[in-house]
C-alpha positions in Angstrom: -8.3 57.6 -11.5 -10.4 54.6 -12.9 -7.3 53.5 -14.6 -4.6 54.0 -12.0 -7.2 52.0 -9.6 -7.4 49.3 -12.3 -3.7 48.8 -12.4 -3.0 48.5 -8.4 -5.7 45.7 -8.9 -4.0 43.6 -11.6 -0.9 44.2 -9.6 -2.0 42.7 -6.8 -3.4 39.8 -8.6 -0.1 39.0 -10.3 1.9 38.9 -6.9 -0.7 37.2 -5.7 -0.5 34.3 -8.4 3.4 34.8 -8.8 3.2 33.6 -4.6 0.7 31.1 -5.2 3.6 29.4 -7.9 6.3 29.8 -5.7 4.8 27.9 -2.4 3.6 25.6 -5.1 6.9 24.3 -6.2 8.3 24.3 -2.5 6.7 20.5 -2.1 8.1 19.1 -5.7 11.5 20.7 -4.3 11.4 18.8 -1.2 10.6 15.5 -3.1 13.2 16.8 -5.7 10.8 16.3 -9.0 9.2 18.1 -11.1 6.0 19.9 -11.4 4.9 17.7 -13.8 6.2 14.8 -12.3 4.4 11.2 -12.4 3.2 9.4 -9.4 5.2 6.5 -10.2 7.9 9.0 -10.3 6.2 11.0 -7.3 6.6 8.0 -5.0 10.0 6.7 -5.9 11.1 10.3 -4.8 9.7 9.6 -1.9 10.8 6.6 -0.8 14.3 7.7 -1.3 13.4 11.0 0.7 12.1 9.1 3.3 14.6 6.4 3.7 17.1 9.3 3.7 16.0 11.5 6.3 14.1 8.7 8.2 15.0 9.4 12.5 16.2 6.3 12.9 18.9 6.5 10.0 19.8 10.0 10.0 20.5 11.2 14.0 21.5 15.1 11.7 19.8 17.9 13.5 16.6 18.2 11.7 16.5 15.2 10.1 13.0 14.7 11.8 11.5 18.0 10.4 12.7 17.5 7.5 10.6 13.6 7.4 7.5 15.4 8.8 8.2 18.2 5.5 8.7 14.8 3.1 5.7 13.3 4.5 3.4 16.3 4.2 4.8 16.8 0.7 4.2 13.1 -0.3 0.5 13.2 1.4 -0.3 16.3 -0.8 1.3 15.4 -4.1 -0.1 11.6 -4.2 -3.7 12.8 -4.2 -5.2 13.7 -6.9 -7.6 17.0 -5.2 -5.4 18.1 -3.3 -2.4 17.9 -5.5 -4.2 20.1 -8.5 -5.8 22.8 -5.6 -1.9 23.0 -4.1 -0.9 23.9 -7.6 -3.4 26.3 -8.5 -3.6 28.2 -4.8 -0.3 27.3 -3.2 0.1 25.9 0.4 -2.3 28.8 1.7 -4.8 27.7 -0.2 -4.8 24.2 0.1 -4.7 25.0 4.0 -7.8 26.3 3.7 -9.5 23.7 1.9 -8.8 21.2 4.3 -10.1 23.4 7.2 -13.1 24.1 5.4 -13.5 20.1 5.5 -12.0 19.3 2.2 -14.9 19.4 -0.2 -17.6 22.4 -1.2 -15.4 24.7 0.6 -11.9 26.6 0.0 -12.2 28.1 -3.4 -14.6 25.5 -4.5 -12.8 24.6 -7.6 -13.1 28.5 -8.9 -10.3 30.9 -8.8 -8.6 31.8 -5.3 -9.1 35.6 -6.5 -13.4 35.1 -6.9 -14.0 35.7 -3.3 -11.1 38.0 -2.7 -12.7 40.2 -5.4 -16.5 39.5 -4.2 -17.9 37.5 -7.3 -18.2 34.9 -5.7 -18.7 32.6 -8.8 -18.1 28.7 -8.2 -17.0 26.3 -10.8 -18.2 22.8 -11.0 -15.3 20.5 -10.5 -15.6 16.9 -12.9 -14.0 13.8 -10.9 -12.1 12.1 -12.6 -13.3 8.1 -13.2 -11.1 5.3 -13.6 -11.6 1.8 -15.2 -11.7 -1.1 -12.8 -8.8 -2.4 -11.1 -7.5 -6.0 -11.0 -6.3 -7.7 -7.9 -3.9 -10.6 -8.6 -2.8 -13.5 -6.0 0.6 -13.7 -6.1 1.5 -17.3 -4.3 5.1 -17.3 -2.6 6.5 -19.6 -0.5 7.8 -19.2 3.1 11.2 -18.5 1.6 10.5 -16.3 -1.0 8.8 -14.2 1.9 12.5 -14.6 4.3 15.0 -14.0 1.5 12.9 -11.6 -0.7 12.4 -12.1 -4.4 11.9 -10.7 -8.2 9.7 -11.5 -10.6 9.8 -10.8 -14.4 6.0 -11.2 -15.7 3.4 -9.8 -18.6 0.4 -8.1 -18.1 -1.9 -7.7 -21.0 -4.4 -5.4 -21.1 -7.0 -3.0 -23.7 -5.3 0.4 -24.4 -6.4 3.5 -26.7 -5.2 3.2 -30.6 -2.7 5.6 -31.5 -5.6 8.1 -33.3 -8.3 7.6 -30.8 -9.1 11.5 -30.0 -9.6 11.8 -34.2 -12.9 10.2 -33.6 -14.4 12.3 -30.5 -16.7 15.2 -32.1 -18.2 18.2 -29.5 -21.4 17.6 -27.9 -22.3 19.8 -25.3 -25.0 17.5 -23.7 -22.0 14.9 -22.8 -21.1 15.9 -18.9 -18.9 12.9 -18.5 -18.3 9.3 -19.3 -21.5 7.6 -20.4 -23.4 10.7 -18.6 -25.6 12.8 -20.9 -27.8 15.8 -19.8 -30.6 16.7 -22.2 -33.1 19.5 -21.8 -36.4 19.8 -23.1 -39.2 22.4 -23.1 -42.4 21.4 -21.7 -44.3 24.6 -21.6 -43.1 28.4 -22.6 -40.2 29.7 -19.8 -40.3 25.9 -18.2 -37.4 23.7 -19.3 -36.6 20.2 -18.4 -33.7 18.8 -17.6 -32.6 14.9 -17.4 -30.2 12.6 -17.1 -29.5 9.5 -19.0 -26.6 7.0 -19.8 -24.7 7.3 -23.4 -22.0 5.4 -24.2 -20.9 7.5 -26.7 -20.4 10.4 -24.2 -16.3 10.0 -23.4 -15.8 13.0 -21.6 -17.8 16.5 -20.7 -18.1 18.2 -24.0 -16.9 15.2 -25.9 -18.7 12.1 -27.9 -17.6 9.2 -29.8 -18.0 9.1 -33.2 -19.6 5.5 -33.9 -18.1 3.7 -37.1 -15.1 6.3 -37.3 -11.9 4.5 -39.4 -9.2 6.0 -37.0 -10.3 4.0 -34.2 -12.8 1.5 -34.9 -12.6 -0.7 -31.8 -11.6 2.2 -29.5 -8.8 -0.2 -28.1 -6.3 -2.5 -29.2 -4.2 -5.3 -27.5 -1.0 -4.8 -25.5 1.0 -6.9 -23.2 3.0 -4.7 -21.3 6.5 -6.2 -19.4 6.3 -5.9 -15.1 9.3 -5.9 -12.4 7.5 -7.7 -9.0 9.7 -6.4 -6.1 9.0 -8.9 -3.0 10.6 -7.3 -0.1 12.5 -9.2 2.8 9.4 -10.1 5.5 6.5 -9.1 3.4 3.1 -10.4 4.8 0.0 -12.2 3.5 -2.5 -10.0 2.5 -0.1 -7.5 1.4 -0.3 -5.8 -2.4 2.7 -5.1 -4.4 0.6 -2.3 -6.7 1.3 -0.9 -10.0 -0.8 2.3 -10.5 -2.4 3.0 -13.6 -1.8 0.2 -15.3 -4.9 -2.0 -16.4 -7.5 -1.1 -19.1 -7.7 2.1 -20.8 -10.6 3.7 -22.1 -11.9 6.9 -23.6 -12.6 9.5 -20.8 -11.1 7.7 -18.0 -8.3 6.9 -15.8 -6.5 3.7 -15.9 -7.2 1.7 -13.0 -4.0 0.3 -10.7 -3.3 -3.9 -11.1 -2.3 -4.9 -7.7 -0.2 -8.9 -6.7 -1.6 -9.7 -3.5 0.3 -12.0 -1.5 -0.6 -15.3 -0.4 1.7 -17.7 1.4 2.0 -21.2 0.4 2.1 -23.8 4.1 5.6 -24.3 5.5 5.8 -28.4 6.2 8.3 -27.3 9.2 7.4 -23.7 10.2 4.8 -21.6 10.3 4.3 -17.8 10.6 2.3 -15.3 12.7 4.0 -11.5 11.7 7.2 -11.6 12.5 7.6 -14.8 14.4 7.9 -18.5 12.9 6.5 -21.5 15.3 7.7 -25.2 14.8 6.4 -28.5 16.6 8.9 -30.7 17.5 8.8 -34.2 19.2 11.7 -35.7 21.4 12.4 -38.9 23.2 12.3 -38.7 27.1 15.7 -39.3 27.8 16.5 -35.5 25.7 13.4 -33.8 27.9 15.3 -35.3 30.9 18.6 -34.8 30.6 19.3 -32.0 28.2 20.0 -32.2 24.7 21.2 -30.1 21.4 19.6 -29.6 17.8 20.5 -28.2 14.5 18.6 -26.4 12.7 18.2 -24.1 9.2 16.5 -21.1 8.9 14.8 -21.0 6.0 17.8 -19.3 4.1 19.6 -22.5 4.4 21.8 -21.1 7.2 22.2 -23.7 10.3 22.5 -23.2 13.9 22.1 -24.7 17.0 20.1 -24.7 19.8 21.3 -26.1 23.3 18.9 -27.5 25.9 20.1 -28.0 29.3 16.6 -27.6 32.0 14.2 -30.5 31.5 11.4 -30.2 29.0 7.7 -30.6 30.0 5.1 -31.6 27.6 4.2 -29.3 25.5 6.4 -26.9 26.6 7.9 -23.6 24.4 11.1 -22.2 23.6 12.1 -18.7 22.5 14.9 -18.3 20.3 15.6 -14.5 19.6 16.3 -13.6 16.5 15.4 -17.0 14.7 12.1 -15.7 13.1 11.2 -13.8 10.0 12.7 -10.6 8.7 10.8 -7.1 9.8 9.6 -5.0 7.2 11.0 -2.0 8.9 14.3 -3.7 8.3 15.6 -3.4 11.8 16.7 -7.3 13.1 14.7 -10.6 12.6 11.5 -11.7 14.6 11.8 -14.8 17.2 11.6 -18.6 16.7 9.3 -20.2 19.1 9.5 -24.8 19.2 7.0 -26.7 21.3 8.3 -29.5 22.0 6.1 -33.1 22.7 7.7 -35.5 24.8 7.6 -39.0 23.3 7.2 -41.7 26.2 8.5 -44.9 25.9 5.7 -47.6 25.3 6.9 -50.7 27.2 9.9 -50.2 30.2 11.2 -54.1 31.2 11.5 -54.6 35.2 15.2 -53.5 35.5 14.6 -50.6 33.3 11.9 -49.9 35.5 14.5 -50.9 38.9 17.1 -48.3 37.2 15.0 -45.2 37.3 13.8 -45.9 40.0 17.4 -45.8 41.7 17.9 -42.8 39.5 15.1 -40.7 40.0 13.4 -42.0 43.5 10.6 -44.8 44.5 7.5 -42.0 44.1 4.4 -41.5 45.7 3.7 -44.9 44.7 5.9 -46.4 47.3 4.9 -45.0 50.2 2.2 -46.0 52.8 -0.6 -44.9 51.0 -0.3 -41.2 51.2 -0.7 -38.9 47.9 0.9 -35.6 49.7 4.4 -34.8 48.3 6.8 -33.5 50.5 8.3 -30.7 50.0 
């Protein structure tokens, strides 16, 4: 009885796990990688997924579920927590995580079977740290922004020598990088228990061994080779950000480098989002009777704007389409010119006698009165 009992329990844990696998893999599928998959290579997928299936590309019946599915997937798989809980207890599991507000709750880091079964039993779970990361500036130029640009550069940063786990030994008291937890007895039946900062702890359970010949120096040199991608219509303040890239060290994650833009002044244009602005001055005569202008977008391309109304001071014009590029991809922003009207310093009595003839005698000459007449 004891044993048939025992056996209908260890059947239902391995369905149990075998479905726990199964919903597991159903997000790699929709990203169409693997389970051990990168998230370099994780987010590639996605971005090809996404562009894909995006509503506004694909007008397919269920092309918008099947976004919403690649988006979920891609919020799951890129973090970290959640990623390793999805894996271990399926989409159930990580439901109930996130319900349960995300952290001390769910399974708690134990197995999805503990409180199933009544145990109970909790396991601690170690975050993983990472080295610093580096922020770059990354100066473009107003054109670089408009036509989009690549960049071949080196990046040289501290990474682990080829032997460096030969020179970790066990040490129990190590719970993490440069965390140690000693214990001491201060009476009999009262132990005390403290935390203090080792270097040599690399990892929980782990310590360096000083002065070992494997690894002396723990890192070495190494310039690595990067592709900078500068999309059409990217923004100041923007990062172009390669993850996991800069230092590495024992016990911890490398950290992401990251080229944030900065725009270099324009000496014709200059930018707010997706529009460009440009000051421009013209004689009266143009403001009066209408003129035309060529101009070049900042591709080099010309074309020409026509003027026919009379310009006031300070006075804007909209030209659609003239602006930068969107970063969705979808059409250009608008050109906006304020124009100044340059008067004429000196005007000799028959100039003066002309526009008069031309343009009326004015409140001027008449008896005295200021009222226009309408």
């Amino acid at each position: 009885m004891s044993r048939g009992y025992n056996s209908w329990w260890f059947k239902l844990f391995h369905v149990c796990a075998l479905l726990s696998v199964v919903n597991a893999e159903d997000f790699y599928k929709l990203l169409g990688v693997s389970r051990t998959a990168t998230a370099k290579e994780i987010k590639k997928a996605y971005r090809q997924k996404s562009l894909e299936f995006h509503p506004d590309k694909n007008k397919e019946e269920g092309a918008a579920e099947k976004f919403a599915e690649i988006n979920r997937a891609y919020e799951v798989l890129s973090d970290d927590e959640k990623r390793q809980i999805y894996d271990r207890h399926g989409e159930e599991g990580l439901k109930q995580h996130e319900q349960r507000g995300g952290g001390g709750g769910g399974f708690g880091g134990g197995s999805p079977f503990d409180d199933f079964f009544g145990f109970g039993q909790r396991q601690r779970r170690n975050q993983e740290q990472r080295t610093p990361s580096v922020d770059v500036p990354l100066e473009l130029t107003l054109e670089q922004l408009y036509k989009g640009d690549t960049f071949e550069v080196s990046y040289v940063r501290q990474v682990l020598c080829l032997r460096w786990e030969m020179c970790m030994k066990p040490n129990q008291e190590c719970q993490g990088p440069g965390v140690r937890v000693r214990k001491q007895q201060i009476a009999p039946g009262f132990v005390q228990q403290f935390q203090q900062y080792d270097e040599r702890c690399v990892a929980p359970g782990k310590m360096w061994l000083n002065g070992c010949s494997e690894c002396p120096s723990k890192t070495e040199t190494e310039k690595i080779d990067l592709t900078i991608d500068v999309n059409k219509g990217m923004r100041p303040g923007e990062a172009i950000t390669f993850e996991g890239v800069t230092d590495e060290k024992p016990g911890y994650k490398p950290g992401d480098l990251s080229f944030i833009i900065t725009e270099k002044p324009h000496k014709d244009y200059h930018r707010d989002g997706d529009h460009l602005y440009k000051n421009m001055e013209i004689p009266l005569v143009d403001a009066l009777t209408g003129f035309s202008i060529t101009l070049k977008k900042l591709d080099g391309e010309e074309f020409t704007v026509n003027v026919d109304d009379i310009i006031e001071c300070d006075e804007v014009l909209r030209v659609p389409g003239k602006g930068m590029p969107r970063r969705s991809g979808r059409g250009y922003g608008d050109l906006y010119i304020k124009f100044e009207v340059d008067f004429p310093d000196h005007l000799n009595s028959d100039q003066k006698a002309k526009l008069r003839e031309v343009l009326g005698k004015g409140n001027s000459a008449s008896t005295g009165s200021t009222e226009s007449e309408l």
